[in-house]
Structure formats: C-alpha cells, structure tokens
Phi, psi and omega in degrees: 000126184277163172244009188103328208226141197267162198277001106009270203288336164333241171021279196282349165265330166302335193294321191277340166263017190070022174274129162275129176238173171222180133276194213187204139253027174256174167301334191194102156285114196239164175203152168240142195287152168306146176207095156326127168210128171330026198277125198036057166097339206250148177283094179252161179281074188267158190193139164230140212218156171267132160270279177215168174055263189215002184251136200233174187208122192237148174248156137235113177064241160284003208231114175263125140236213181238166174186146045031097169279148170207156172315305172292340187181197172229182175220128186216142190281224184281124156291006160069302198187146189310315202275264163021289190252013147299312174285345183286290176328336188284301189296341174302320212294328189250002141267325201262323216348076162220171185266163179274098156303354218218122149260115162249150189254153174262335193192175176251029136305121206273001152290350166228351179266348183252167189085024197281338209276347161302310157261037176303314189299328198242358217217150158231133229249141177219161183174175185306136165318350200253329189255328159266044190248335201267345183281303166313337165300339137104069164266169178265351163297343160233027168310292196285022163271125174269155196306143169293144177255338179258118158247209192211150158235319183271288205213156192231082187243147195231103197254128194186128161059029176063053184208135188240156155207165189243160188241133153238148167252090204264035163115147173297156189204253179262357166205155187282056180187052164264090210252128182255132193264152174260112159265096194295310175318281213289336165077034190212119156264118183262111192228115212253125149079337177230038134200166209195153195246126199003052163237149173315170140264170189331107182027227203277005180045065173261142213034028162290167206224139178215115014251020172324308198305344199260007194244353178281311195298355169293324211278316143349277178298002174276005194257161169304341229237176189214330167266129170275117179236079161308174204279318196245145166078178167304169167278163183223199167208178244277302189325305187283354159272345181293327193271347191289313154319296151321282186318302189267023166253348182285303194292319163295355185270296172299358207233322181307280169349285173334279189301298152338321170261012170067038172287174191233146198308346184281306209296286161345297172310302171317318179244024280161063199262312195045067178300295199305348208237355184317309198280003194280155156337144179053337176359283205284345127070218207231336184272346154274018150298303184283334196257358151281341165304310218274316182286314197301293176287023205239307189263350171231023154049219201264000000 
C-alpha cells in the first residue's frame, strides 16, 4: 500500500515523532512503540503494532482493537474510549494521512465501543442490528457509544480503498450483537470478549448466553484465517479458539452436571477444578467466577 509519501520523507517524520518505521515488502511499514501516559491522574499504556498486511493492532492498556489502512481512508474497530481514540486518531493522521472512513463496532460494551463521536466528522460507523437495539436502552455504561449509522444481521462485506474486510455475526456469546471481522488478504480474524488465547473469560460471564457461546466459536473456527487477534490478551491462532471452546464446553458440562444433581453453586465452585485449564491467564481468579457465572445462566435459562 502506497501512503503518498516516498518512504525517506516516511522515516524522518516518524522518526521525529517517536514512531519506528522498517522496510519490506510493503512500501513502508510503520508502528508506534508503547508510550505510557497520564490521562486523567491514571498511567496507560498505548501501542500500535503491525499484524499483516495492511492491518494493524492499538492497545490501550488491557483493551485491543484493529484498523485497516487503505489508500482512501482507514476502517478502524472499537475506539475503546474518547481519550483512547483522540490519541488513536492523532497517530494515523501522522503515520497514514488518510482519515478513518469506517468505524466498526465488535459489540456495544462501552468498554470498547465508546468514544467513536471522535471520528463523527469522517467515518461512518456500523455494527449488529442487535447493538443498536441494546444501545437503545439507555444504559449508562454506554453513554459515550455513539450509534452505529449502518447496521447488518448475518453477514456484511465492505470493499473500500481496494480492500475487502468482512462482518460475521455468529450466533449469542458474551453478548447477543457480536461481530467478528475477517480480513481475508491478511488472514486475520478480530474477534472481541468470547474468546481469548489461554485466558479464562471474563469472570461471572455477564450477559453471556450458555450454550450459545461454544457454537459462536465452531462458527468462528469455520472462517478463514490463521491469526486471531482478540479484544484482550496475545495474538493467537485458530487452535486457541478451538481450545477456548473446549473450556467453556468442559465448564457447561460440569456446572451442567452439577445442577442436575442439585448441587449448590458453592458446591460447585469446590469441586469444579478444570485442572487441564490451570496453567491458563485468571485460573485462581476467574474460575469460581466462571463457574458461578456459568450456573447463574444455566439455571435462569432464558
């Protein structure tokens, strides 16, 4: 992908802004190294790292998303937060200069979803048909999400700046509006909050769907790709969603089990070791979390 720019003139404003650039076989590969910063009294951690291609991956803090460089513009995933995609929006203008045409949302949790009205000026914003129904309820955890102006309900694909990237919606998981995007070139699947590379999920699985959650992720590994880049945690590959699957079909079996025989979630927690899952991120934890989460939805259906 060309950027406008001879790969030089690259080099030295990044250079100048503390951006690393290398060559390649792209014209110009760029990253912005991590840099700790103060925003509002708390230190975070921001970074932007190259995946493949032309896809890229910014942290803030615990919390990843993705963006798509293209000649015309860019297409970028959850703004995490107003401070978040002020600094985000700053380093494109000045690795890229092109504007973010494209917002896509993975879910309407305003931990990752908020702060998009930073590109309101440029972009048009999309996500599930399902997210802007949850976004109407008017929680206050998702005041700063701004609305999707487009949505989709099974599958989406969006061809821009001679790029394709695809939307799928595979079924309730950790939230019934979960879109996971495909980037087909690049072979890279952004799949946010219902898998994770050897890490628990999140605590108590809150508005997780059981046993939905293990059939979005067959449907997941039924997709194209070879990098997994989750909301949370490392990049992985299609094997950690398969073992990610394993886990929460081990944990509905047993917690399953469990309630059948009328056991009581304390109980549960006790004897429930998912021993195979020890050495995994959160264990000691997340796991009578999960397995108190897990009963909770089990047992109040739907």
């Amino acid at each position: 992908m060309r950027m406008g720019k001879t790969f030089g003139l690259v080099v030295a404003a990044l250079a100048f802004a503390g951006i690393t650039a290398c060559s390649g076989n792209r014209d110009a590969e760029v990253t912005a190294d991590a840099v700790v910063i103060v925003d509002d009294g708390a230190a975070v951690t921001r970074e932007i790292t190259h995946i493949a291609g032309d896809v890229y991956r910014f942290q803030n803090n615990r919390h990843f998303s993705v963006f798509m460089v293209t000649p015309d513009g860019i297409i970028v995933t959850d703004p995490i937060n107003e401070s978040a995609a002020t600094w985000l929006e700053a380093e494109l203008d000045q690795m890229f200069g092109v504007p973010v045409r494209y917002v896509i949302y993975s879910h309407h949790h305003g931990d990752h979803a908020s702060g998009g009205a930073v590109f309101a000026d440029t972009a048009v914003f999309i996500g599930h048909v399902n997210m802007a129904a949850a976004l109407a309820q008017g929680d206050a955890s998702t005041e700063a999400v701004r609305p999707p102006d487009t949505v989709y309900t099974d599958q989406m694909s969006l061809s821009f700046g001679g790029k394709r990237v695809e939307l799928h919606y595979l079924g309730r998981s950790h939230s019934d509006n979960m879109t996971v995007l495909l980037f087909p070139e690049e072979r890279v699947a952004f799949a946010v909050d219902f898998v994770s590379v050897k890490r628990l999920p999140f605590r108590d699985l809150s508005e997780g769907y059981l046993p939905d959650w293990s059939d979005a992720i067959a449907a997941l590994e039924a997709l194209d790709f070879d990098i997994l880049a989750p909301g949370h945690g490392p990049l992985g590959v299609k094997q950690d969603a398969v073992d990610h699957r394993h886990y929460l079909e081990a944990l509905t079996d047993a917690v399953g089990e469990g309630i059948a025989a009328g056991r009581s979630v304390e109980e549960l927690q006790e004897t429930i070791l998912l021993k195979a899952y020890a050495d995994w991120g959160q264990y000691e934890a997340w796991r009578g979390e999960n397995i108190a989460g897990a009963y909770r939805i089990l047992t109040e259906g739907e």
